[in-house]
C-alpha positions in Angstrom: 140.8 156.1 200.0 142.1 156.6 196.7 144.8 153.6 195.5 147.8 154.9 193.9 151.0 154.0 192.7 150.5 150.9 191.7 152.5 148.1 189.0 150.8 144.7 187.8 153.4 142.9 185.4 154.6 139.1 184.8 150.8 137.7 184.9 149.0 135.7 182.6 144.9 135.9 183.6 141.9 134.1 182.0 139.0 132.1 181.7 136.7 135.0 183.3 133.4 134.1 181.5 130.2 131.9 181.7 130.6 128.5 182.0 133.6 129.0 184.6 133.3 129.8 188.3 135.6 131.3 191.7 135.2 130.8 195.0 135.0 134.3 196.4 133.2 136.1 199.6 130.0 134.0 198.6 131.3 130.6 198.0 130.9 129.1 194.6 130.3 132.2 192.4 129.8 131.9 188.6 131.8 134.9 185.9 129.3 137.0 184.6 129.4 137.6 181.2 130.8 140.9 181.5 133.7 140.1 184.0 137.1 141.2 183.3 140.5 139.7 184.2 141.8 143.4 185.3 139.1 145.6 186.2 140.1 148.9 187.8 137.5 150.9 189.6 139.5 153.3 190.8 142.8 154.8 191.1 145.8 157.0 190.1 148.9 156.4 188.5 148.5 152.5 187.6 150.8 150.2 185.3 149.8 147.3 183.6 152.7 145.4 181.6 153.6 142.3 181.0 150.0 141.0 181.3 148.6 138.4 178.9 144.8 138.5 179.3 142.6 136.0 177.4 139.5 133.5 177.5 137.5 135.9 179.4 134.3 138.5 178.7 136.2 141.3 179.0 139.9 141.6 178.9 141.2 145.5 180.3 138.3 147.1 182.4 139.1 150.8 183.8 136.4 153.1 185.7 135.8 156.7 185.2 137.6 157.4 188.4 140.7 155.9 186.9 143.6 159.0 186.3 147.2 158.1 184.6 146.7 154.4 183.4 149.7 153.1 181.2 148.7 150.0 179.3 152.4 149.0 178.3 154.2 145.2 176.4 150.5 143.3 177.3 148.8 140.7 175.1 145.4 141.3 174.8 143.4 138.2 173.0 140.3 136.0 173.1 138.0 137.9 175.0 134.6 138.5 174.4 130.7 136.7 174.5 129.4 134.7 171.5 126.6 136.7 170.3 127.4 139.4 172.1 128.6 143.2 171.3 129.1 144.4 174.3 132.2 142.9 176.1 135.8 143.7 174.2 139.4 142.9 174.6 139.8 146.3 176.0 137.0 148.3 177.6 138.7 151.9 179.5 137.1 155.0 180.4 140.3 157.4 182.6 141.9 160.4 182.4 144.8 160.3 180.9 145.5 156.7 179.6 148.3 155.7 177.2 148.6 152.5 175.5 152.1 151.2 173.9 153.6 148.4 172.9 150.9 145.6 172.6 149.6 143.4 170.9 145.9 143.1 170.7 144.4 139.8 169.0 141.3 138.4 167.7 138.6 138.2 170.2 136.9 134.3 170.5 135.0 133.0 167.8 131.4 134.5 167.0 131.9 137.2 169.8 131.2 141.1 168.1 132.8 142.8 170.6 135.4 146.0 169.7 139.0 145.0 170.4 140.2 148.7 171.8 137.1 150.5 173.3 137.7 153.9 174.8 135.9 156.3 176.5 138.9 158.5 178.0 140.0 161.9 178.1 143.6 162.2 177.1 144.0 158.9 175.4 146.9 157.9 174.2 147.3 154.6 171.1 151.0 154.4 170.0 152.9 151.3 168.6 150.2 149.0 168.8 150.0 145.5 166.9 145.9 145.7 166.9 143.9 142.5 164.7 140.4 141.9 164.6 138.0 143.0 166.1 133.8 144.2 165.0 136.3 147.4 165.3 139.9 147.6 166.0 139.9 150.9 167.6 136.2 152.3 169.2 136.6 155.8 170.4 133.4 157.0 171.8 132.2 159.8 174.5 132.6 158.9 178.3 129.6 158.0 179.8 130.6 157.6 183.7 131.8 161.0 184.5 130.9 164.3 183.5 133.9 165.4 184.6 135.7 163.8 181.6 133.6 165.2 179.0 134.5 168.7 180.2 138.3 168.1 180.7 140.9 169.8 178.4 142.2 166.7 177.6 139.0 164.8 176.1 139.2 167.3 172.8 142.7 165.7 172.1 143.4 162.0 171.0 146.1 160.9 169.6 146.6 157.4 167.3 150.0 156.7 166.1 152.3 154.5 164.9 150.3 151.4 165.5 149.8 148.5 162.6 145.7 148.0 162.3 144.3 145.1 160.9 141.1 144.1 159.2 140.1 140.6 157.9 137.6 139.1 155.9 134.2 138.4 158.1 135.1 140.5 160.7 132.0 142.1 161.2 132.0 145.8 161.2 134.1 147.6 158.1 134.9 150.0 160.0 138.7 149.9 161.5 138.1 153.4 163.2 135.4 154.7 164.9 135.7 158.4 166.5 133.0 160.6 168.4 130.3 158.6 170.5 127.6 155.3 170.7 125.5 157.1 173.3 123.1 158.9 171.5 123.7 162.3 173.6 125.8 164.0 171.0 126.7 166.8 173.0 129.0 164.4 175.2 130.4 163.0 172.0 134.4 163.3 171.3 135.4 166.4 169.3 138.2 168.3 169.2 141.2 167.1 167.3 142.1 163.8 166.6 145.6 163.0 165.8 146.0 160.3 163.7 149.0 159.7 161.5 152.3 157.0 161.1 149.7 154.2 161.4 149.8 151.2 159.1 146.1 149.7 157.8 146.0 146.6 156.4 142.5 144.8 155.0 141.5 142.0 153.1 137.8 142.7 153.3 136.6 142.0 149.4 134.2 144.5 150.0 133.9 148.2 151.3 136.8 148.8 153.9 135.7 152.0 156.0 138.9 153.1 157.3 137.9 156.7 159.8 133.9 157.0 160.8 132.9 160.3 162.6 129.9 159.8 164.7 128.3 163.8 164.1 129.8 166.5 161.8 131.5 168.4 165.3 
């Protein structure tokens, strides 16, 4: 059975990390490190809004079986593993997501993870308040479905209106990163990216990368 239809708003989630614990189906359970206060594994025409998620490894998880996600008025802060690069404020992999209206923090102290990670077709950024971050926006190749890389939609991304910041000791210079982190460049993004009406702000005293392109497609 394939959920559908479905609205999550007014909730504030956290604390969905190592050292904290639930009692779930197996008692006494302790958070993984890459746990996430929404994590969708499947479904169809879902709406997050309203949702402040924070203090956990991952913030927003979506599956590759995921179609028409709207990610709409959420705050999206603190996430992430110290030491680690691989848990992120926002980690989403659909068909067709859009994301509007939100404001995306800092992750926690010493944690390297992206603060939007994407690996959609048909992704959507606009009017976006999105700060720190090793990147503020990570758009790399789907990885779950090949059904993705081959949709229409995956050659066309578009980034708009959103205000993008990068600070000093941030990690990564890079505030954009567009094509792929899996190695198999054929999967990567291509296509056209649409990216205008955005405001970038950094205080880096070095090199500021503001667009990286993983391959020359």
């Amino acid at each position: 059975t394939m959920p559908a239809h479905i609205v999550i708003e007014g909730l504030s989630l956290r604390s969905a990390r190592p050292p904290f614990s639930f009692t779930g189906r197996d008692g006494l359970t302790d958070y993984s490190s890459n746990a996430a206060l929404v994590y969708i594994e499947k479904g169809e025409h879902i709406v997050l809004r309203d949702l402040e998620l924070h203090d956990s490894g991952n913030g927003l998880f979506a599956g590759s079986q995921t179609t028409d996600l709207l990610v709409e008025g959420c705050s999206l802060h603190g996430n992430g593993i110290e030491g680690s690069y691989y848990e992120h404020n926002n980690y989403t992999e659909a068909l067709d997501i859009v994301f509007q209206f939100n404001r995306f923090g800092p992750l926690r102290a010493d944690c390297g993870g992206n603060n939007l990670k994407d690996r959609s077709a048909g992704l959507v950024v606009r009017y976006n308040w999105i700060e720190g971050g090793n990147r503020q926006l990570d758009l790399v190749d789907a990885e779950g479905s090949s059904e993705l890389v081959n949709h229409p939609h995956y050659a066309r991304t578009l980034v708009y209106g959103n205000v993008l910041i990068e600070a000093e000791g941030e990690g990564n210079s890079q505030i954009i990163h567009y094509g792929g982190d899996s190695g198999t460049t054929a999967d990567y993004r291509k296509g056209l990216l649409l990216l205008y009406n955005n405001t970038i702000v950094s205080t880096r005293t070095g090199n500021t990368t503001l667009l990286r392109l993983s391959s020359d497609g």
